[in-house]
C-alpha angles and dihedrals in degrees: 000000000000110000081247093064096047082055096057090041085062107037083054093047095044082050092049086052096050086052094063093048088060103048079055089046099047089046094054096052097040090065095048094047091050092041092041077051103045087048093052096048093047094101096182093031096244102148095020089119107040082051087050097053095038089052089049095052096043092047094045081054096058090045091054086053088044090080084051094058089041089059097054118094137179095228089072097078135280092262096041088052096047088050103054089038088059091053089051095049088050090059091046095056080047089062095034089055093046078065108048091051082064100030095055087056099054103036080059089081093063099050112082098224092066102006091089091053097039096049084056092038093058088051092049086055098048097053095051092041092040106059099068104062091028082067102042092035083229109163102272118228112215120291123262110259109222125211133171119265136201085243136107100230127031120252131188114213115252112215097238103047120068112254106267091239076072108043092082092057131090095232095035096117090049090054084042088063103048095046079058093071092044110096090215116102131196144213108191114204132207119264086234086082102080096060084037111036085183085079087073078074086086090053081089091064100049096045087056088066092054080042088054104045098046116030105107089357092293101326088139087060099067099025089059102038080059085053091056098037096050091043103041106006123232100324079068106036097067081058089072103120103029093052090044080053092049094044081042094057092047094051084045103051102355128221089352090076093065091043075061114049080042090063088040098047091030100128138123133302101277098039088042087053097034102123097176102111106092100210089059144055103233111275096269096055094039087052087043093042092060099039084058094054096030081063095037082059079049089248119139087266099158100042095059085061084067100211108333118153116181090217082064080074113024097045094071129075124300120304112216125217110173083333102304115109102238091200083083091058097037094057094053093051083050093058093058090055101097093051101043093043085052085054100038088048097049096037119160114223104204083254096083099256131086124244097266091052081052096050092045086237125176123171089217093071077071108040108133087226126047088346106134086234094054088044090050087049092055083048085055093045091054098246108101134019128218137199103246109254103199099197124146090262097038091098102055089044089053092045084042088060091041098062083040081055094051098040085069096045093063090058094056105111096199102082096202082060100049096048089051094047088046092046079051093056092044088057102039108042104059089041087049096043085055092046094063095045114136108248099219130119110266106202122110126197118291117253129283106269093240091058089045093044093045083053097043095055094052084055092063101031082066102042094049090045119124089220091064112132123266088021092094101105096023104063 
């Protein structure tokens, strides 16, 4: 080779280097530049703590692929340095695309198609999330961030299943794995929301599962799987953390979430007795299940089924699932009804105080006639007006009287009525969840540095692993 053509090779390989700085550079900088942006634009420092320690983690990841760049020279030769540049580009789009997942569900609230709803929506959050550990004074994570989703039902994201925007993708269970070691939890809504702000109702439901997961590090977990096993033995048991989210939703916003998961789960026989999904009982015994407790709670439980009988399905002809008729199981999980909704209703949590003490919950919030929800759902319906209260529960009442609001549009026969009174309650119910925020200031300390550092190290032992996706061929 001419001393003009390892020049060159040189020159090109010292290029190919630089390239890859400043990937890591402009990264860098892009991240600072978007958090430094979101936490000045947190007005009432909301999110403050779940930016700062997504900035922190990303950040501690580019530092840990810094030494990398620094090792490359170009003195090595023009293909291993193309090589080792490549791998560390690869790290870097991973990053990058750690980011983005985050980045995409807080940028929604500044956009004005979603940015109404989703201001009501995080307040909505915080007043469900909040109340546990308001009431027992435990140390509170941060609180989920919601953001609207492409999906029919609304989903919070466990922290041992990949989120359900990944499961579709290749690489889904290596990005899994990294969002577990990211502190910053998530409750997707459905898009629906938008044209029907009462959707936000199953908001409750969603936020039980974050409750769950993380009150006393996971302590409802086990206390309530006990309720259900001693109750109603192991059948009921696996139903642990759809049914706390069920008995959640009812304490939160009373009988109306269970109006709501009717109108979600509302289907024919079959689907209504299929009991194959193993996180939940079928349709029919999860409704009934909830009316029970919800009157057990003295909450209007029955009359938000609107009429459902479970004979209207079991007394037909046989329904086939995979060629076993379902009505046998579901009557016997219909006979265990009564027992499991008086334990579930009346669950210990291992604080000395029952769930509903826990949940701040009282019947009276609910009542059809002088409760603060009914009262909010004559405001909604443009026949009353109220003082904002701005208490910690105020949001979930006014979000209660909102889904009470809708529940008797959808009886109104004239249709030019009904689409004004809905286009009312559109326009009302964010604006009066909102309303009835509590002012106060939502971040919470940062995490111990251990934590921070534990987390911050399975981050990087990931992402420098040699069994990364997409390195493959390249290490």
């Amino acid at each position: 080779m001419s001393p003009e053509a390892v020049v060159n090779s040189q020159t090109t390989a010292q290029e190919r280097i630089s390239q890859t700085h400043r990937g890591l550079v402009g990264l860098r900088s892009e991240i600072e530049a978007w958090t430094g942006l979101r936490e000045h634009s947190d007005e009432q420092r909301q999110y403050v703590t779940q930016l700062r320690t997504l900035k922190a983690q990303l950040l501690y990841l580019l530092s840990e692929l810094e030494p990398q760049c620094r090792e490359v020279l170009a003195s090595d030769g023009i293909r291993t340095v193309y090589a080792r540049c490549r791998v560390i580009d690869k790290r870097l789009l991973w990053i990058r695309r750690l980011w983005t997942y985050f980045q995409s569900k807080f940028d929604q609230r500044y956009d004005d198609k979603f940015k109404k709803v989703l201001k009501a929506a995080d307040d909505v959050v915080w007043s469900c999330y909040a109340q546990p550990f308001r009431i027992t004074g435990e140390e509170r994570p941060p609180h989920p961030l919601p953001f609207v989703a492409p999906v029919y039902s609304p989903y919070a994201i466990p922290r041992d299943e990949p989120p359900p925007d990944l499961r579709t993708d290749i690489d889904a269970d290596f990005l899994a794995q990294m969002l577990r070691s990211m502190p910053i939890s998530v409750v997707g809504t459905p898009s629906q929301a938008l044209e029907e702000p009462w959707r936000l109702a199953f908001l409750a439901h969603e936020v039980g599962h974050h409750v769950q997961f993380d009150f006393q590090k996971g302590a409802l977990i086990d206390s309530f799987e006990k309720t259900l096993l001693d109750a109603g033995g192991e059948r009921w048991q696996g139903w642990n953390k759809e049914l706390f989210a069920d008995i959640f939703s009812l304490m939160m916003i009373g009988q109306w979430a269970l109006w709501a998961l009717a109108e979600l789960v509302w289907t024919d026989a079959p689907g209504m007795l299929d009991d194959t999904n193993p996180r939940y009982p079928c349709p029919l015994v999860r409704l009934m299940l909830m009316a029970t407790v919800a009157d057990k709670l003295k909450l209007k439980g029955s009359a938000a089924l609107r009429g459902l009988q479970s004979a209207d399905l079991l007394n037909g002809g046989p329904v086939l699932i995979r060629k076993r008729d379902v009505r046998d199981s579901v009557k016997e999980d219909l006979a265990q009804l009564d027992k499991v909704a008086s334990a579930v209703a009346n669950a210990e949590v291992g604080v000395g105080l029952k769930l509903s003490d826990l949940c701040e919950f009282d019947a009276t919030d609910f009542q059809v006639e002088g409760g603060t929800a009914h009262l909010w759902g004559e405001v909604l319906s443009g026949r009353a007006e109220m003082v904002p209260d701005q208490s910690l529960k105020s949001s979930r009442l006014v979000l209660s009287g909102g889904v009470e609001a809708w529940a008797e549009i959808c009886q109104v026969s004239d249709a030019d009525e009904r689409e004004r009174r809905r286009a009312l309650l559109k326009d009302l119910l964010p604006s009066k969840i909102v309303a009835n925020r509590e002012a106060i200031t939502r971040a919470v300390e940062p995490l111990a540095e251990t934590d921070i550092n534990r987390r911050n190290k399975e981050l990087a032992k990931l992402l420098l692993g040699s069994e990364v996706p997409g390195l493959e061929s390249l290490t």
